[in-house]
C-alpha positions as CSV (number, residue, x, y, z in Angstrom):
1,X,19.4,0.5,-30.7
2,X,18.7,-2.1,-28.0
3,X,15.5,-3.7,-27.5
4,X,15.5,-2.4,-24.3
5,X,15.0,1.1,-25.5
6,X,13.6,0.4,-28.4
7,X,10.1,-1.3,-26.9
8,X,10.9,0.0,-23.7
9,X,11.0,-3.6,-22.2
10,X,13.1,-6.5,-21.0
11,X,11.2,-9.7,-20.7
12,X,8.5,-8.6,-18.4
13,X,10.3,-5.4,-17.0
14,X,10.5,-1.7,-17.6
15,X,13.6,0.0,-18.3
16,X,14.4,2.8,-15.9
17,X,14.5,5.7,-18.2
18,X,10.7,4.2,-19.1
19,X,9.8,3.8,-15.8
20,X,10.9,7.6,-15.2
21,X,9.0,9.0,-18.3
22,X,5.7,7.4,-16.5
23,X,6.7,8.6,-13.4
24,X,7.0,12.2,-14.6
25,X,4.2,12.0,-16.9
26,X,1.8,10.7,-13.9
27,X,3.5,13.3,-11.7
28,X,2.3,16.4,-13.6
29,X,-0.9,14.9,-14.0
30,X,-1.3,14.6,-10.3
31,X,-1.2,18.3,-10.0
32,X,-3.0,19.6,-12.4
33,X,-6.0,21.8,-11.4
34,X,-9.4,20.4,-11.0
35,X,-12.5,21.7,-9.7
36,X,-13.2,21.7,-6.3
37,X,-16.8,20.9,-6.7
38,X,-16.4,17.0,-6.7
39,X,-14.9,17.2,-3.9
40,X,-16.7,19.4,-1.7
41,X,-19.9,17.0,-2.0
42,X,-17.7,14.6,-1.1
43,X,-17.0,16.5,2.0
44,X,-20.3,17.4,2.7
45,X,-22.0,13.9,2.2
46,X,-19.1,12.9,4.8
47,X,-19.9,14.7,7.0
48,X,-23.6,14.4,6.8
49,X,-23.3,10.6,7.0
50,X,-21.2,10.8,10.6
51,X,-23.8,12.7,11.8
52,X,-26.4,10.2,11.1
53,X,-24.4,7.1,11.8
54,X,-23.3,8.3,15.3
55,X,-27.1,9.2,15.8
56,X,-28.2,5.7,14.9
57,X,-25.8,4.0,17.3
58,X,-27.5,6.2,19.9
59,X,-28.3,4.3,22.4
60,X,-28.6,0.8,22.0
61,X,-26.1,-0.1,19.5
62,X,-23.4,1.7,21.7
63,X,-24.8,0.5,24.8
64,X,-24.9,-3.5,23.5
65,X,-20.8,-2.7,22.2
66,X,-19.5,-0.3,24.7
67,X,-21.8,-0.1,28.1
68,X,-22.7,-3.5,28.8
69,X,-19.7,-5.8,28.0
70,X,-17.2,-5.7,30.9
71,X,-14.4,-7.9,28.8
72,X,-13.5,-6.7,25.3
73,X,-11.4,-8.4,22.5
74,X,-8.9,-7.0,21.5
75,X,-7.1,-6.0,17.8
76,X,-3.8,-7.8,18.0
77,X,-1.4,-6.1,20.5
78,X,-4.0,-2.8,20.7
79,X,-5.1,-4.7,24.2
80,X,-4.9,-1.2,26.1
81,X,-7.9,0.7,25.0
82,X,-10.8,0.6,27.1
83,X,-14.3,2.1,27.1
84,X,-14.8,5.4,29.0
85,X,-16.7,5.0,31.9
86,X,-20.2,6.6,33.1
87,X,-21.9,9.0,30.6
88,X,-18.3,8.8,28.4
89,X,-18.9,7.3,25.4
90,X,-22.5,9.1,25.0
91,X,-20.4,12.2,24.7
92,X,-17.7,10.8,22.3
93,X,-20.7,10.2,20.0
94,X,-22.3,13.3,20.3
95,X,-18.9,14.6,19.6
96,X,-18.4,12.4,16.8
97,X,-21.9,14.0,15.3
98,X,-20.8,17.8,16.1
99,X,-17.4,17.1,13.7
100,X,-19.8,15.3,10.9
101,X,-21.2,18.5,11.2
102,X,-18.7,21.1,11.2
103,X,-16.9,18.5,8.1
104,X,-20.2,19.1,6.1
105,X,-20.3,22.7,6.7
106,X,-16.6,23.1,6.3
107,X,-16.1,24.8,9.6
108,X,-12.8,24.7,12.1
109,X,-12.6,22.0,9.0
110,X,-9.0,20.6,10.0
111,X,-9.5,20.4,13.5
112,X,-13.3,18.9,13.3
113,X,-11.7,16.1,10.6
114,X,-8.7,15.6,12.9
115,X,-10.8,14.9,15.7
116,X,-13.3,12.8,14.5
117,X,-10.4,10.5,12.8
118,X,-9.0,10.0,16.7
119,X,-12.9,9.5,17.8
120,X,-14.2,6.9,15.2
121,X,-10.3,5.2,15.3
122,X,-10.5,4.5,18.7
123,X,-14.4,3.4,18.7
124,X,-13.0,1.0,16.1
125,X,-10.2,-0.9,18.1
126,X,-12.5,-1.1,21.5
127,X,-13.7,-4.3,20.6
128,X,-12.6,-6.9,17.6
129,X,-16.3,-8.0,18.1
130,X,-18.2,-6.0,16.3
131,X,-15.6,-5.1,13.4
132,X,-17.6,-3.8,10.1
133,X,-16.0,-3.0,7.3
134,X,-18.2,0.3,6.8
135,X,-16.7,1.4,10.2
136,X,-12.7,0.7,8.9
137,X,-13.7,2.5,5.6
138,X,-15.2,5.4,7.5
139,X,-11.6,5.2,9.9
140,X,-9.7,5.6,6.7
141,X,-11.6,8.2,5.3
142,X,-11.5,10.3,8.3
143,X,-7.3,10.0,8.4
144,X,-7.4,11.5,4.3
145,X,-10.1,14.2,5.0
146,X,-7.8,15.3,8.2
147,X,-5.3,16.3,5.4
148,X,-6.3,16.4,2.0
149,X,-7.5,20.2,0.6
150,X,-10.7,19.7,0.7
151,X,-12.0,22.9,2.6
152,X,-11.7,25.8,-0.2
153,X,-14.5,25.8,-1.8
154,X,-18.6,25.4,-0.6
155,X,-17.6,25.8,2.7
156,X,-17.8,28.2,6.0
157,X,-13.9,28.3,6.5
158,X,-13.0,29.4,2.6
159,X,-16.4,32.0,3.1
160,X,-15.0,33.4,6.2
161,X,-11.5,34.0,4.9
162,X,-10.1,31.2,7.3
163,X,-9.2,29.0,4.8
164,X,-8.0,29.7,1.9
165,X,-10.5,29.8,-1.1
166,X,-9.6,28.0,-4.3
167,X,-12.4,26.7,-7.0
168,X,-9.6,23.9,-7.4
169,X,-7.7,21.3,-5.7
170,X,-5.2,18.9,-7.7
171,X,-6.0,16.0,-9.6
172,X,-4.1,13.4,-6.8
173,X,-6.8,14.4,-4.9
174,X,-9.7,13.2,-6.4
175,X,-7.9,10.7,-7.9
176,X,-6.8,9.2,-3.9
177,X,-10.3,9.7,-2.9
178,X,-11.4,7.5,-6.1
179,X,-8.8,4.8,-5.2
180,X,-9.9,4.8,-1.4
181,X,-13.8,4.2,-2.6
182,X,-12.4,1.8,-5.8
183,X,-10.8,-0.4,-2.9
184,X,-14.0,-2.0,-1.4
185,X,-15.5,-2.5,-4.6
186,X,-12.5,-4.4,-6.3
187,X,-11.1,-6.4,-3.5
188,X,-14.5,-7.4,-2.6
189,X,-15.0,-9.2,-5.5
190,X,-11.5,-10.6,-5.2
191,X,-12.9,-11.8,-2.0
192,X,-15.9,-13.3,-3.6
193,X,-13.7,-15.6,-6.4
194,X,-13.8,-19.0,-3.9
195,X,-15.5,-22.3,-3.9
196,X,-18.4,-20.8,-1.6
197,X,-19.5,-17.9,-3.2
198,X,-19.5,-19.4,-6.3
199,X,-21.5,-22.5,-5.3
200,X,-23.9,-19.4,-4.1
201,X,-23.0,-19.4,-0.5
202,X,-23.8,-17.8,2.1
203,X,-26.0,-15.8,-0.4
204,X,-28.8,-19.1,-1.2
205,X,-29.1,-19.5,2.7
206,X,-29.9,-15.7,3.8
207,X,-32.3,-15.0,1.4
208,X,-34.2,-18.3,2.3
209,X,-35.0,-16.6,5.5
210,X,-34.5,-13.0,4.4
211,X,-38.4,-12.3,3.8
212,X,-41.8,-13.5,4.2
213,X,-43.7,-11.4,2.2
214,X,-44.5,-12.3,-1.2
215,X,-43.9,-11.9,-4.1
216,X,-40.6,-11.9,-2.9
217,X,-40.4,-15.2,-0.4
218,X,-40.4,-16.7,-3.7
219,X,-38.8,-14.2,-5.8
220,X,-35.5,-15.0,-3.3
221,X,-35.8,-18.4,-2.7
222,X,-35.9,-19.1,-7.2
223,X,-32.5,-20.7,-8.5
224,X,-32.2,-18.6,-11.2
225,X,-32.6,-15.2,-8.8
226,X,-29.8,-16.7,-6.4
227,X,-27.6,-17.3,-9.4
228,X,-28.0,-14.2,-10.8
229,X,-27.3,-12.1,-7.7
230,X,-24.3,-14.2,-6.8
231,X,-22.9,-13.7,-10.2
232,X,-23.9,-10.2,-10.8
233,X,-22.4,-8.6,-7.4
234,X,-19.4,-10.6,-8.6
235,X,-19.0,-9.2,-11.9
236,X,-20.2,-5.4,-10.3
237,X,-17.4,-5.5,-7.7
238,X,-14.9,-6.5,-10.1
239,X,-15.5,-4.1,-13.2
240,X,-17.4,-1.1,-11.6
241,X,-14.6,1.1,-11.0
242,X,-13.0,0.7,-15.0
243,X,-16.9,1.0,-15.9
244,X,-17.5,4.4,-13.5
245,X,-13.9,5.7,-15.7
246,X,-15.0,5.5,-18.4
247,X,-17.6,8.0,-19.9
248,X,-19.8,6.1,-22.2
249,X,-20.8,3.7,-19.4
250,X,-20.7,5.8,-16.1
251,X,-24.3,6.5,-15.5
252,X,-25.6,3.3,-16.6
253,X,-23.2,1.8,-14.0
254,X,-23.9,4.3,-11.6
255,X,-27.5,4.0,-11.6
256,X,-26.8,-0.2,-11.1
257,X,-24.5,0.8,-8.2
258,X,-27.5,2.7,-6.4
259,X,-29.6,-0.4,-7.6
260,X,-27.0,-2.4,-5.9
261,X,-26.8,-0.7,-2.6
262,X,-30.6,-0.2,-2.5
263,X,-31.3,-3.8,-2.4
264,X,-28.7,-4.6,0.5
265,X,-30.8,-2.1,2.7
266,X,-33.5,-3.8,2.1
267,X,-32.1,-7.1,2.6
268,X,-29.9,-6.7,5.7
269,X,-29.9,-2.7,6.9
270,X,-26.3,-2.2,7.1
271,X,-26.7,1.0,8.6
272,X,-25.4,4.1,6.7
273,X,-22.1,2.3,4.3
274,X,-25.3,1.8,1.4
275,X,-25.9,5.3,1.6
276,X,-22.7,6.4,2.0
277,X,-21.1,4.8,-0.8
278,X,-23.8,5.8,-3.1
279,X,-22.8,9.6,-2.3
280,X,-18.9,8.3,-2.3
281,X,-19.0,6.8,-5.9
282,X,-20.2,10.1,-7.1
283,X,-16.5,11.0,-6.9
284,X,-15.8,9.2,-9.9
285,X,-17.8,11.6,-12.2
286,X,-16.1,14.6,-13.7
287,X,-14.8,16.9,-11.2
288,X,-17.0,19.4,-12.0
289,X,-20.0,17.4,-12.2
290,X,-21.9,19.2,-9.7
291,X,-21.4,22.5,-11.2
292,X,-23.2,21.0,-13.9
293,X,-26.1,20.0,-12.4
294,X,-26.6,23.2,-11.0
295,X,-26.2,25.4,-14.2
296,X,-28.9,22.7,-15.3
297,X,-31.1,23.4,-12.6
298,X,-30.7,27.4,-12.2
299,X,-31.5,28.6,-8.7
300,X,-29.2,30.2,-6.7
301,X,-25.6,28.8,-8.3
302,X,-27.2,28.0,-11.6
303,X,-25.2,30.8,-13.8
304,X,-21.6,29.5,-12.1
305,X,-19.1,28.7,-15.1
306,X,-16.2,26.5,-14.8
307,X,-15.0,28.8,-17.3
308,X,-15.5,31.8,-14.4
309,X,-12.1,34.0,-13.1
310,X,-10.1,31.9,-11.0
311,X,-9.2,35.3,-8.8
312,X,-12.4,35.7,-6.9
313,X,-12.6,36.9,-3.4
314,X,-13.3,34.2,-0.4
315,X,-16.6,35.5,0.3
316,X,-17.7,35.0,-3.5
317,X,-16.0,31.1,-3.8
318,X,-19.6,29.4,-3.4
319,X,-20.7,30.6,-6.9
320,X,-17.2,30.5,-8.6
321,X,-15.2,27.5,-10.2
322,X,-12.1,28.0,-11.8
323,X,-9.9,25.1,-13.8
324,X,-6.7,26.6,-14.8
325,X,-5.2,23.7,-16.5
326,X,-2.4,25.4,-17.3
327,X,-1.2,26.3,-13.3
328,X,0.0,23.5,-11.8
329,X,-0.3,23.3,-7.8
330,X,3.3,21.8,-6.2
331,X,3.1,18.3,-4.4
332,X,6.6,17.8,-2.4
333,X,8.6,15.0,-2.6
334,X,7.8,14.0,0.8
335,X,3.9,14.2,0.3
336,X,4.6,12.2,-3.1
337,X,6.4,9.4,-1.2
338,X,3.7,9.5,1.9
339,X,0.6,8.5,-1.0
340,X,3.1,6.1,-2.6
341,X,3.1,4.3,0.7
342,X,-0.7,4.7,1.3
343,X,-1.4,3.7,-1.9
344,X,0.9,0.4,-1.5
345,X,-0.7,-0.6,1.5
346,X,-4.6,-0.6,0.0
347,X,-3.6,-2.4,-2.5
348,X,-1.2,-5.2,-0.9
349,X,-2.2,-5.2,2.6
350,X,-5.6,-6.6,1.2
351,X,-3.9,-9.5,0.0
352,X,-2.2,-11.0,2.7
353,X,-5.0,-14.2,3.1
354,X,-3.2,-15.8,0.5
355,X,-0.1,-16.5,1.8
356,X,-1.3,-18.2,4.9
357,X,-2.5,-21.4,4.7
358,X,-6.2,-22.9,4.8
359,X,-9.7,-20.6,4.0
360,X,-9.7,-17.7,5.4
361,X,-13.7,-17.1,5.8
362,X,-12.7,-20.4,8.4
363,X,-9.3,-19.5,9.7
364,X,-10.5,-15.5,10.4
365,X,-6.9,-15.3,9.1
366,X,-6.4,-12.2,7.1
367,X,-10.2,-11.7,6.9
368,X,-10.6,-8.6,8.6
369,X,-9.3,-5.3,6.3
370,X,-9.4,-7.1,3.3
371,X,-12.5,-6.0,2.8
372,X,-14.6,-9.8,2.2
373,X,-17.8,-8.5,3.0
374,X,-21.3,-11.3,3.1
375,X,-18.8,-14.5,2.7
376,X,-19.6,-16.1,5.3
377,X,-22.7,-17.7,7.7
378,X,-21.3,-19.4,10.5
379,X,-23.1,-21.1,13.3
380,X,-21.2,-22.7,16.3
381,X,-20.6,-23.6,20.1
382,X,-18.2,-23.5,22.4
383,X,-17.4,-24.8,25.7
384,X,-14.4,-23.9,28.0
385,X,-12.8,-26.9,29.9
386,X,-10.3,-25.8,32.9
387,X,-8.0,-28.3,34.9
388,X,-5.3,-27.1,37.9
389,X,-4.1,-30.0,38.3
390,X,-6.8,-31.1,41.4
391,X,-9.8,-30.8,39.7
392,X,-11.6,-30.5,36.3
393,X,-14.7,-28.0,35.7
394,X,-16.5,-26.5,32.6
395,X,-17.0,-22.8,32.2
396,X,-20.0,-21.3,29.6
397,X,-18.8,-18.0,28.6
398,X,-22.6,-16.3,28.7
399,X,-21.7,-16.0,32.2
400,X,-19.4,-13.0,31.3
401,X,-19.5,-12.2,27.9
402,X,-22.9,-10.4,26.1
403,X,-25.2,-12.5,23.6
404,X,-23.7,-10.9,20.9
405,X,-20.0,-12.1,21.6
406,X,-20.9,-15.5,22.6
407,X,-22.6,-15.7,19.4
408,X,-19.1,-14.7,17.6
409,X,-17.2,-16.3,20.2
410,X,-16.8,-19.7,18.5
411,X,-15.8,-18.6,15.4
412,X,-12.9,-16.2,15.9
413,X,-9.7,-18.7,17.5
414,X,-7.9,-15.1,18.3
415,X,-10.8,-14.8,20.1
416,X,-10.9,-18.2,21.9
417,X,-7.2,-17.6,22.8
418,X,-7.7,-14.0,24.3
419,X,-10.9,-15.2,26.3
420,X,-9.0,-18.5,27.7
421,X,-5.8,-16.2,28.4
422,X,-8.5,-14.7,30.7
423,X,-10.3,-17.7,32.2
424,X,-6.7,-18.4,32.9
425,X,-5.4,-15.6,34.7
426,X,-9.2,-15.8,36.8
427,X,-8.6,-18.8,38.2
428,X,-5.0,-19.2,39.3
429,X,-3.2,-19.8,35.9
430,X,-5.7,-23.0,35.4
431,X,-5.1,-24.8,31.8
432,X,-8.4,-23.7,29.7
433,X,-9.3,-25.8,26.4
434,X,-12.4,-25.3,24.0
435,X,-14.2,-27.8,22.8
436,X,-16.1,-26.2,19.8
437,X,-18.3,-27.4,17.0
438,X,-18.9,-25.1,13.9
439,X,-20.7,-24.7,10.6
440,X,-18.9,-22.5,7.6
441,X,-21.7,-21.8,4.8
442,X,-24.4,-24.6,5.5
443,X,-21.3,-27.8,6.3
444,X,-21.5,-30.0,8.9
445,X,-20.2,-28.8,12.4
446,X,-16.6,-29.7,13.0
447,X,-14.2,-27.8,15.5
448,X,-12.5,-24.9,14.6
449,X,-9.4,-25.1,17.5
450,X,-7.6,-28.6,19.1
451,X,-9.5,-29.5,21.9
452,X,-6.1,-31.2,23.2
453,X,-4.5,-28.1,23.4
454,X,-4.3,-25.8,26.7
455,X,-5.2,-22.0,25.1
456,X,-3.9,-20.4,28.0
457,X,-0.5,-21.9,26.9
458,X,-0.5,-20.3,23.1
459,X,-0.6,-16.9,21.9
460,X,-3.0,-15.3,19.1
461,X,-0.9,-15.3,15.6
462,X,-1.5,-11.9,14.1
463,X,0.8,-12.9,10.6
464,X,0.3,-16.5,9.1
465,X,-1.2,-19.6,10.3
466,X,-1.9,-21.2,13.6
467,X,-1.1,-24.5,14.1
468,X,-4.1,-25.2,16.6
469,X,-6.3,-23.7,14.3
470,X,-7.9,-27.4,12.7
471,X,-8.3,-27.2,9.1
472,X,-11.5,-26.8,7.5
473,X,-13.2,-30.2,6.1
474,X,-14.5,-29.2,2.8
């Protein structure tokens, strides 16, 4: 017998006939039944958060983002969107909150999910600006609720006899919904393993101004406090999802995740995506962990039995779970290879900051949808320099742009490029250059772009490294 099939291995590889075994064995996992019930809070806490994010962008938020800014940057080659005008993007929001609604209630559940997905998507690539990571996670969630079979149980559709009732849903399914939630949490700490962070930057400098009222001006401003919260979200990002898995430690790192996410809305607000991914981890309990809680509880669903007939009527589904482990539910080829490829791209696409050169919390190079959330505090300043050949002049950019993009302005050199491309095309194809001065985590100002070189001349590089980017002085 070779040693190939004998351990299965050769050098660092996996034989194929290995390689199939695991690929069968994860395959009938995937579609075994599972209760529902996971994922039906899921749903509703989805839905429930929309609704209350789109209300509290109502109405300054979307005013300050979409209203009042009359130039936009752009995502990469998405330069074609623009806001709707009037009273237009008050009504995508209030449409935006009827779909959290009808998600949460599990009514016209495709179409609601479908359009909300197309709503929040294209809120999203309006303006490079004002990117948040919460909003790209809540994009990406939307695009799996529009498909996954989520509406069948605790919901209008499945009580109506629209949809078709079912006390389960296969395992893929709340396994995908784990991964999605997993994502933030593990690359995030990937994100936080660099120089900065673990010198306890930007962390040391925010909470130095974060709060005047004591105990805890001086609670946040002690070493050992700093050091410990640096550390601690470190080792939390990187070990909470293995921790949440396993059984023996998933409450106790539950209840530090709601610790966790407490504390940052208290420190800096960050809208709903604390609350949200509180209700979101859930999903990495038992599948029929709420089911649980109610037969704890009593009240109206507290006799339902996982245990109960699995051939109940639609009207009946709210106080019936079935898991049938022995039925398995079909997943198609093309569906299998469609999650292989989703799957691939959270967890490579991430990645891509280290193949380009320099830091990317400087660069802004493969910084956004990698999810590196609180790496950075930058400060800086930017002047535009314009020459046609018969005269030189000097253009401040707070003459077009809102406070909140010139603020950001300096430190995006996409951004410096789109905006000159404009200055550019204003005044009769002048040559624009910046001269900018900026701080990354409490160093000295330096510039971020060549002030020799004409912007209007170059074009924003979506993949790899910029040349007229200048390196960051550590």
């Amino acid at each position: 017998m070779s040693a190939t099939t004998a351990g299965g291995f050769v050098g660092s590889g996996i034989d194929a006939r290995t390689a199939r075994r695991y690929w069968r064995q994860a395959r009938r996992a995937g579609v075994r039944p599972v209760s529902a019930a996971s994922v039906a809070v899921f749903r509703i806490a989805f839905g429930v958060s929309i609704v209350v994010n789109s209300a509290m962008y109502l109405p300054r938020v979307l005013h300050e983002h979409h209203v009042e800014p009359t130039f936009h940057f752009a995502y990469g080659p998405i330069d074609f969107l623009e806001p709707l005008p009037g009273v237009g993007m008050y009504l995508v929001y209030g449409a935006m909150m009827v779909c959290g609604a009808l998600i949460a209630l599990g009514r016209w559940y495709r179409w609601a999910a479908a359009a909300f997905f197309v709503l929040t998507t294209y809120i999203f690539f309006l303006d490079a600006t004002f990117y948040q990571n919460h909003e790209y996670l809540i994009s990406l969630l939307a695009g799996l609720m529009a498909v996954l079979p989520v509406s069948g149980f605790w919901s209008l559709d499945a009580r109506s006899g629209r949809t078709a009732a079912s006390a389960v849903v296969p395992a893929w399914v709340v396994w995908l919904l784990r991964l999605q939630i997993g994502v933030p949490y593990f690359f995030g700490g990937v994100a936080k393993l660099n120089s900065d962070w673990l010198r306890g930057e930007p962390l040391r400098t925010w909470m130095a101004v974060r709060t005047d009222i004591e105990p805890f001006q001086t609670l946040l401003a002690n070493s050992s406090i700093i050091w410990f919260m640096v550390y601690g979200a470190l080792v939390l990002d990187l070990l909470v999802v293995p921790l949440l898995l396993f059984r023996r430690t998933r409450v106790p790192a539950f209840v530090v995740v709601c610790l966790f996410h407490l504390a940052n809305v208290w420190l800096f607000g960050l809208y709903i995506f604390p609350w949200l991914m509180i209700a979101a981890t859930t999903i990495f309990f038992d599948a029929d962990w709420p089911l649980r809680v109610l037969r704890r509880i009593g009240g109206p669903y507290g006799s339902v039995s996982e245990h109960a007939p699995h051939t109940a009527e639609p009207a009946e589904m709210p106080h019936t779970a079935s898991v049938d482990d022995s039925r398995a539910i079909p997943l198609s080829s093309a569906l299998t290879a469609a999650l292989a490829l989703w799957v691939a791209f959270q967890l490579v696409f991430p990645l891509r900051h280290f193949a380009f050169d320099g830091n990317s919390s400087w660069t802004e190079e493969g910084h956004r949808f990698a999810w590196h959330m609180m790496l950075r505090n930058k400060t800086g300043t930017v002047v535009f320099h314009l020459a046609d050949g018969e005269r030189t002049w000097t253009i401040d950019p707070a003459d077009e742009l809102t406070a909140e993009q010139v603020r950001e302005l300096p430190w995006y050199p996409e951004h410096l490029v789109q905006f000159a491309h404009h200055l550019s095309a204003a005044n009769g194809g002048a040559e624009v250059r910046a001269e900018t001065l900026v701080s990354l985590n409490g160093r000295d100002p330096q510039p971020i772009v060549d002030p020799t070189v004409d912007l209007a001349s170059v074009s924003a590089v979506w993949w790899g490294h910029a040349p007229w980017i200048v390196q960051l002085e550590s």
